[in-house]
NUMI-267005 format. One record per residue (C-alpha): x, y, z. Coordinates in steps of 0.2 Angstrom, whole numbers, padded with zeros to 4 digits, always signed. Example, Ala and Ser with C-alpha at 12.3 -4.5 7.8 and 13.67 -1.06 7.14 Angstrom:
<pts>
+0062-0022+0039+0068-0005+0036
</pts>
This chain:
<pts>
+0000+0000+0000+0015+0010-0004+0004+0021-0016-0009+0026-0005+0003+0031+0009+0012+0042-0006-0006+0047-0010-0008+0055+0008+0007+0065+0010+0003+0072-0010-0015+0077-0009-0018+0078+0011-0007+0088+0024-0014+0072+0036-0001+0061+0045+0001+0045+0038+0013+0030+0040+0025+0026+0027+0028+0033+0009+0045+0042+0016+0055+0036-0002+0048+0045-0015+0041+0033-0029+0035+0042-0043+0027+0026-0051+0019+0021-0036+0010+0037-0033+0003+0034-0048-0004+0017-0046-0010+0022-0031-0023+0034-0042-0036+0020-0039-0034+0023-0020-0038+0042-0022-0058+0039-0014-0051+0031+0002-0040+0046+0004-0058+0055+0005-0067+0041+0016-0052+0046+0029-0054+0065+0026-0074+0061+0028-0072+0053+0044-0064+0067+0050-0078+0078+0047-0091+0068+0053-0080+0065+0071-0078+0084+0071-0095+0087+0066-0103+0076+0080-0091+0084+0092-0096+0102+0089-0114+0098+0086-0117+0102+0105-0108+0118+0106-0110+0126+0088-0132+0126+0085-0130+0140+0071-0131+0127+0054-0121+0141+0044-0108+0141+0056-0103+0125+0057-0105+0124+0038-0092+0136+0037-0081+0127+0047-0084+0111+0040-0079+0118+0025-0065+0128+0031-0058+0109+0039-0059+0102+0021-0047+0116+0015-0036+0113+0029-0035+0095+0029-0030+0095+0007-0018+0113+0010-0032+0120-0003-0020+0112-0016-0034+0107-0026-0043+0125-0024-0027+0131-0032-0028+0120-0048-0048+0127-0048-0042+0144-0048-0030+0142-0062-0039+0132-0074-0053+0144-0074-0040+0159-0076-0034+0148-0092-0049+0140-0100-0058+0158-0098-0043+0166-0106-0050+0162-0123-0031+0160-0130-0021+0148-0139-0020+0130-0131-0001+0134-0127-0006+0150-0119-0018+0142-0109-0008+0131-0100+0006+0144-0098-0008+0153-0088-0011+0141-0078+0005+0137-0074+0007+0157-0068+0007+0155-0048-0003+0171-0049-0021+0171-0048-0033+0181-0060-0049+0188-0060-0059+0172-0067-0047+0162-0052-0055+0174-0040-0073+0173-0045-0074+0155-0048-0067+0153-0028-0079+0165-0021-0093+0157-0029-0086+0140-0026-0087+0143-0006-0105+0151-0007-0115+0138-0015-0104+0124-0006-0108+0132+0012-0125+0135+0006-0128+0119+0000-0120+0107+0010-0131+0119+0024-0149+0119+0014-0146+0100+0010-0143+0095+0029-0158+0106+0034-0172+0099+0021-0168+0080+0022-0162+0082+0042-0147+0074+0040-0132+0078+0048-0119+0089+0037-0104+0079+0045-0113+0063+0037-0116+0075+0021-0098+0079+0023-0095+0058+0027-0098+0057+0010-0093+0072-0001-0078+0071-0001-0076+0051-0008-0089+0055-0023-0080+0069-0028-0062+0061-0030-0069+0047-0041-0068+0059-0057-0050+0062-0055-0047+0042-0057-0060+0045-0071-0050+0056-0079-0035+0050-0078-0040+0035-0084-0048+0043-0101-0040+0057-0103-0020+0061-0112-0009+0073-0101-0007+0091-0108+0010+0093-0105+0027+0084-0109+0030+0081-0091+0023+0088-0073+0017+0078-0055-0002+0074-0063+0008+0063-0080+0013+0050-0065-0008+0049-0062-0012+0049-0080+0001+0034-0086-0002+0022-0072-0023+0021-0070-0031+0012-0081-0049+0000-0083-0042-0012-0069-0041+0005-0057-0056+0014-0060-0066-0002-0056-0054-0004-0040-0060+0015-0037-0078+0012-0043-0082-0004-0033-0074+0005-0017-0085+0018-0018-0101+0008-0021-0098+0000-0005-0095+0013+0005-0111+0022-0002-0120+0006+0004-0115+0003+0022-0114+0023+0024-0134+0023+0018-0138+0006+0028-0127+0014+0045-0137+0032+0043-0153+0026+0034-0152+0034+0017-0158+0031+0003-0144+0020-0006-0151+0018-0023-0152+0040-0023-0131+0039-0018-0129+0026-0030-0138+0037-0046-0126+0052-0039-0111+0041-0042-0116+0038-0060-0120+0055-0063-0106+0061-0056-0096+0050-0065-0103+0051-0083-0101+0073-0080-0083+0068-0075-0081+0060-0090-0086+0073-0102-0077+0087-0092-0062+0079-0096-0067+0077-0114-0070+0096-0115-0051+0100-0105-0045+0089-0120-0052+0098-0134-0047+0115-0125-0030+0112-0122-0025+0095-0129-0025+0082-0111-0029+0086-0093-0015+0091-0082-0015+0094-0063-0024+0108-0060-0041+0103-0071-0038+0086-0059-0040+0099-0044-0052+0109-0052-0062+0093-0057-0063+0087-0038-0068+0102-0031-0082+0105-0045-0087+0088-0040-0089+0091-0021-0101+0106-0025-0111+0095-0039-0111+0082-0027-0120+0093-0015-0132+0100-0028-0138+0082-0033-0140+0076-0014-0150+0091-0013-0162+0086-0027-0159+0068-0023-0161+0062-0008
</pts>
């Protein structure tokens, strides 16, 4: 399990044991691992969530922190690939230019925007959805973040890398079928004892997952025409897009 413990220290500022040699090829293969990297981040909310519950009654506040804990547990590295993949696709320039955009550490307008709004309709959400249906946002926040790291496997599966090299070309060449069913299968199991644990409706999770899934797909269709392949940042972009769409549709949903 060498690529998930690489997986960890990547994408999660979470202790975890092993992964201290560096192994490019393993942290790729480990891709197929990415949605348990979310059940342990999803844990952590709910633990968090059921602690606070007592002392915190305002819904919009613990909302907010809840949200503010996701950002702290990933070191918002995968806000920063949302930021610039909007500053680049919405540049409206060459495919070149775009991913020298993205590459610029500095953040745009576009970067801006799609960040406010991204943190106003996921606190709203993830509030409106726990207050309508009367479940828990730290079991809303259970499971967020495991659907919404499934379309970076997807990708990476489907999808060329932009560039000649970069950290996401270690992702893209080592998943394939074989992983994304790994990735699939994990997450369908956990939708189903998370539903049968908290009494929710399992066959709702499991249309959110397809849906999620098939979006996924064709997101990463569309970064390909744009600019010729994904590349780390739409990987980023793509999960954080997916924890708000997965909100939306449990909103609808369940």
């Amino acid at each position: 399990m060498k690529g998930l413990a690489l997986l960890f220290k990547f994408m999660t500022r979470l202790p975890f044991p092993g992964g201290n040699n560096f192994d490019s090829k393993e942290l790729g293969k480990g891709m197929k691992w990415f949605p348990v990297v979310g059940m342990v981040i999803g844990v952590i909310n709910l633990i968090v969530a059921t602690v606070l519950e007592g002392f915190i009654p305002s819904p919009l506040l613990m909302s907010i922190i809840l949200v503010t804990l996701d950002v702290i547990m990933t070191g918002g590295l995968h806000l920063d690939g949302l930021a610039d993949t909007f500053d680049g696709i919405f540049s409206y320039r060459s495919k070149q230019k775009m991913l020298e955009i993205m590459k610029d550490s500095r953040v745009g307008t576009n970067g801006v925007l799609v960040l406010i709004l991204y943190f106003i309709f996921k606190i709203a959400f993830l509030m409106e959805t726990s207050e309508l249906f009367g479940v828990s946002q730290g079991v809303i926040m259970l499971i967020v973040p495991v659907l919404s790291r499934i379309n970076s496997v997807v990708n990476c599966t489907f999808e060329p890398y932009a560039r000649a090299s970069g950290m996401g070309k270690t992702f893209v060449d080592n998943t394939d079928g074989m992983g994304l069913g790994i990735s699939y299968l994990t997450v369908t199991v956990f939708l189903y004892l998370v539903s049968s644990y908290f009494n929710l409706p399992f066959i709702s999770l499991f249309i959110i997952l397809n849906i999620m899934t098939a979006i996924g797909f064709f997101f990463g269709k569309l970064i390909t025409k744009k600019i010729g392949g994904i590349t780390g940042d739409t990987l980023g972009a793509l999960l954080e897009l997916s924890s708000v769409l997965s909100l939306v549709l449990m909103y609808v949903m369940l």
